[in-house]
N, C-alpha and C positions, 0 to 999 in steps of 0.2 A: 636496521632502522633507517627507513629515507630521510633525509634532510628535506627543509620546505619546497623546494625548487624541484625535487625526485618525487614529492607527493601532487606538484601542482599535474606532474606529466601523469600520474597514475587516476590521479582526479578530472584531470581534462578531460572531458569522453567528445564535448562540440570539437577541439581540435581533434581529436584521436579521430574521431569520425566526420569529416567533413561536410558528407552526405547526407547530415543530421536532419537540414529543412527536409529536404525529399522527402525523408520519415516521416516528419512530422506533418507533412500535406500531405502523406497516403493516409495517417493514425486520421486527421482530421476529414478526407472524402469518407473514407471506411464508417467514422464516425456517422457521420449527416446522415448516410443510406439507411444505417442502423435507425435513427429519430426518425427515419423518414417509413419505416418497415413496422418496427413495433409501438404499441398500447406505451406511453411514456408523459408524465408532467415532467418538464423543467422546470429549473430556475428557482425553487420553493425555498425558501427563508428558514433556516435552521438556528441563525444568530443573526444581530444589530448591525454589521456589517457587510460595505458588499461582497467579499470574498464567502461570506456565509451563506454561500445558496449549494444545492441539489438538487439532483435528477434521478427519476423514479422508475423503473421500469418492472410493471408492476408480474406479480408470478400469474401462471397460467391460471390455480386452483387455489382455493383460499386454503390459509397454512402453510404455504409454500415457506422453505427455506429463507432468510434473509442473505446477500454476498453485500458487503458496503467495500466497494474501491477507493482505495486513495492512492491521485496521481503524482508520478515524481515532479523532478526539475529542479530538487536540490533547495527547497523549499522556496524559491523565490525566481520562479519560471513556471510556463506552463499551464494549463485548463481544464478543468472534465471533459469540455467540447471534442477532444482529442481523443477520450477516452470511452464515449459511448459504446464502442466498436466489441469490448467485452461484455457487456451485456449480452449479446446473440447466443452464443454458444452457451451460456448458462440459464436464460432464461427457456432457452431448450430443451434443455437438461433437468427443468426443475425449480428452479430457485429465483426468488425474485432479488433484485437487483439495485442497489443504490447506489451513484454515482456524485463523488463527493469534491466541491472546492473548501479552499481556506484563504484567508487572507497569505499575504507573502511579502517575504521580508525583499528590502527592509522597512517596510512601512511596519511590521513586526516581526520579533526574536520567534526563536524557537519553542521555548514556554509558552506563549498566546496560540502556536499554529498546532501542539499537544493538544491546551485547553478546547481550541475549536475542535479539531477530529473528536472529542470527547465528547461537544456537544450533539455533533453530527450523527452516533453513536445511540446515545438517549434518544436524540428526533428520530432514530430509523425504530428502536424498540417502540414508544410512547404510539407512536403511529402507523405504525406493524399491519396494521386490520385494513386500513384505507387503501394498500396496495398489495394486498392478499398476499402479504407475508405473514411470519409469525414470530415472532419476539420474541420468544423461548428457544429460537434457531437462529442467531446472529455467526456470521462470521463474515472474516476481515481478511480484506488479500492489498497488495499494494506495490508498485515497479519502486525501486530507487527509494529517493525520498519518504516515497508512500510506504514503500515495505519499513523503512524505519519506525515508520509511523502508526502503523498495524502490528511492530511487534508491540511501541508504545501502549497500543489499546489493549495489547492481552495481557499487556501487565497492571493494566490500570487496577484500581480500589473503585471498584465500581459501587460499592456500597456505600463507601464514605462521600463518595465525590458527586451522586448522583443518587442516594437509597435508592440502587438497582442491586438486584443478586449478582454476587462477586461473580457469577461467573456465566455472566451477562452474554460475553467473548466464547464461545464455543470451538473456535479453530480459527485458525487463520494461515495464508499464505504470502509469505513473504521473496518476493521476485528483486534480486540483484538489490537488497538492503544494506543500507549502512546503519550498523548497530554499536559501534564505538563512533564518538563522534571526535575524540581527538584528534585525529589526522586530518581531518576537517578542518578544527579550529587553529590547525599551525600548514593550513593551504591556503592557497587562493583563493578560496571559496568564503572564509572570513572575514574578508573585506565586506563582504555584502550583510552576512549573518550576526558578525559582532559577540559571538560568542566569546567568555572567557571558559577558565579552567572547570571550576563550579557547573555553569551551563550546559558544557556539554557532558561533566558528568553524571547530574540530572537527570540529563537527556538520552543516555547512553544505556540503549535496551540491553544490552551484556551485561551490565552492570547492577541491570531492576528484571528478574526473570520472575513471572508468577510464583505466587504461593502457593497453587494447587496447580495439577494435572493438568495440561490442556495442547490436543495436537496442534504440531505444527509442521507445514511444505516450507523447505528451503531450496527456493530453486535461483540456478546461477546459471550465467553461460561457459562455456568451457574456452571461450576466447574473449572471456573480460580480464582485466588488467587482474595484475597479482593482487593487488590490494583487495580490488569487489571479490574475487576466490577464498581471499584471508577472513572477508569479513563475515559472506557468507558461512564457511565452512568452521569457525572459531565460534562463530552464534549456533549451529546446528549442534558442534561437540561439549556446547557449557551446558544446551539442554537436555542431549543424552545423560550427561554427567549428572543431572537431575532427576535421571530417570523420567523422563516424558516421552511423551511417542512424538519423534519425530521422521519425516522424509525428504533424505538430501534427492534433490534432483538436480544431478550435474547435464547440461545441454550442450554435446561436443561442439565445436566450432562455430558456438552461437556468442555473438557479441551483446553490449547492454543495451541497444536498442532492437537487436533483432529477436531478440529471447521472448520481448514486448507481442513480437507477431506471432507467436504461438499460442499466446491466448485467444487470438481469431480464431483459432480450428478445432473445432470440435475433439477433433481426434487427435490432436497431441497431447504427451503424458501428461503437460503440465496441468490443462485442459481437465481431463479424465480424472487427475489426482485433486483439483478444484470441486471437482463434483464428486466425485466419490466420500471425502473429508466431511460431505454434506449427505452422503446417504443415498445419493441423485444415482 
């Protein structure tokens, strides 16, 4: 068990990785090129606030697949703008494409930024036809944060909380997720998030696994800290233990932000196992 000071070092990934802007000014050129190549609205109002907007990139043929992204940064960093760059390789593939913000703390907790991915969710079914998707084909992928966030949605009660068919969520892919949020709340990182005990167990996808079948990608890098391998790797083995179909996909000497650049290329696993989950 780390003490707080041993978790801030495994949770640190800006110091751990110095290089971090570089990334994030390649994720963001890569981006632009992408808005700037394919058929796409921005910016489109999904909730009352400004963090509540999406971008659309819409599938080649009508019925296409739905992929909704949600990006990390640890709930309170970060932008879709960054994240355009996955859209390419899947809208290639098949599938049309929703790329999703949320408000971020701490202007709000981590309950509000659930509620909004939840709304974001229904706005991608509800509206499914206008960008030659199909709503009866939802699925959820998400780096960090996001993959937290996207296991959040395959657990959700989609019936209660939206009268959509529980199982709204069809697959999802969760890329270097944190799914216990404890160590979280006794890091660094709670200073900004203000979570208590309750909160993050709530919050805490390990803890709320669906009630029905439903696959899911666990991919990690194989040179992220021991903590994101635990987290990964303890969320893949409580859903076997469910008997659910899952796919660990461990990526040797890829770190947490380089794991990100595999989703630009068509032809890696992680890639192929994105699309394939979808049928593409």
């Amino acid at each position: 068990m780390y003490n707080s000071e041993q978790l801030d070092v495994q949770y640190n990934l800006r110091a751990r990785h110095p290089e971090f802007q570089d990334i994030f000014d390649r994720w963001e050129e890569r981006s632009e090129e992408v808005r700037s190549s394919l058929p796409c609205t921005l910016d489109i109002a999904y909730g009352d606030s400004p963090g509540q907007t999406l971008d659309v990139f819409p599938g080649k043929t009508p019925g296409s697949p739905i992929n909704v992204f949600i990006h990390g940064g640890y709930w309170q960093a970060l932008d879709k703008m960054f994240f355009s760059y996955v859209a390419k390789p899947l809208v290639a593939g098949g599938a049309a494409v929703v790329v999703i913000n949320y408000d971020l703390a701490p202007e709000v907790g981590i309950d509000d930024i659930v509620r909004q991915t939840q709304r974001a969710i229904v706005w991608s079914v509800l509206n499914a036809a206008s960008f030659e998707g199909d709503g009866r084909r939802l699925y959820v992928s998400g780096h960090s944060a996001g993959g937290h966030l996207t296991a959040m949605m395959m657990a959700g009660d989609w019936k209660a909380e939206a009268n959509l068919p529980s199982d709204v969520v069809k697959g999802g892919a969760v890329i270097s997720g944190v799914f216990d949020l404890e160590p979280v709340r006794l890091c660094y990182l709670n200073e900004t998030l203000g979570m208590d005990s309750d909160t993050a167990r709530r919050n805490s996808p390990i803890y709320h696994l669906p009630m029905r079948e439903v696959p899911l990608i666990a991919a990690v890098g194989g040179g992220e800290t021991e903590e994101f391998l635990r987290q990964t790797l303890e969320y893949a083995a409580s859903w076997r233990a469910k008997g659910y179909p899952v796919e660990e996909i461990i990526m040797p000497g890829l770190n947490h932000y380089a794991i990100m650049e595999e989703v630009a290329k068509p032809e890696s696993p992680l890639t192929r196992a994105i699309l394939a989950q979808m049928s593409l």
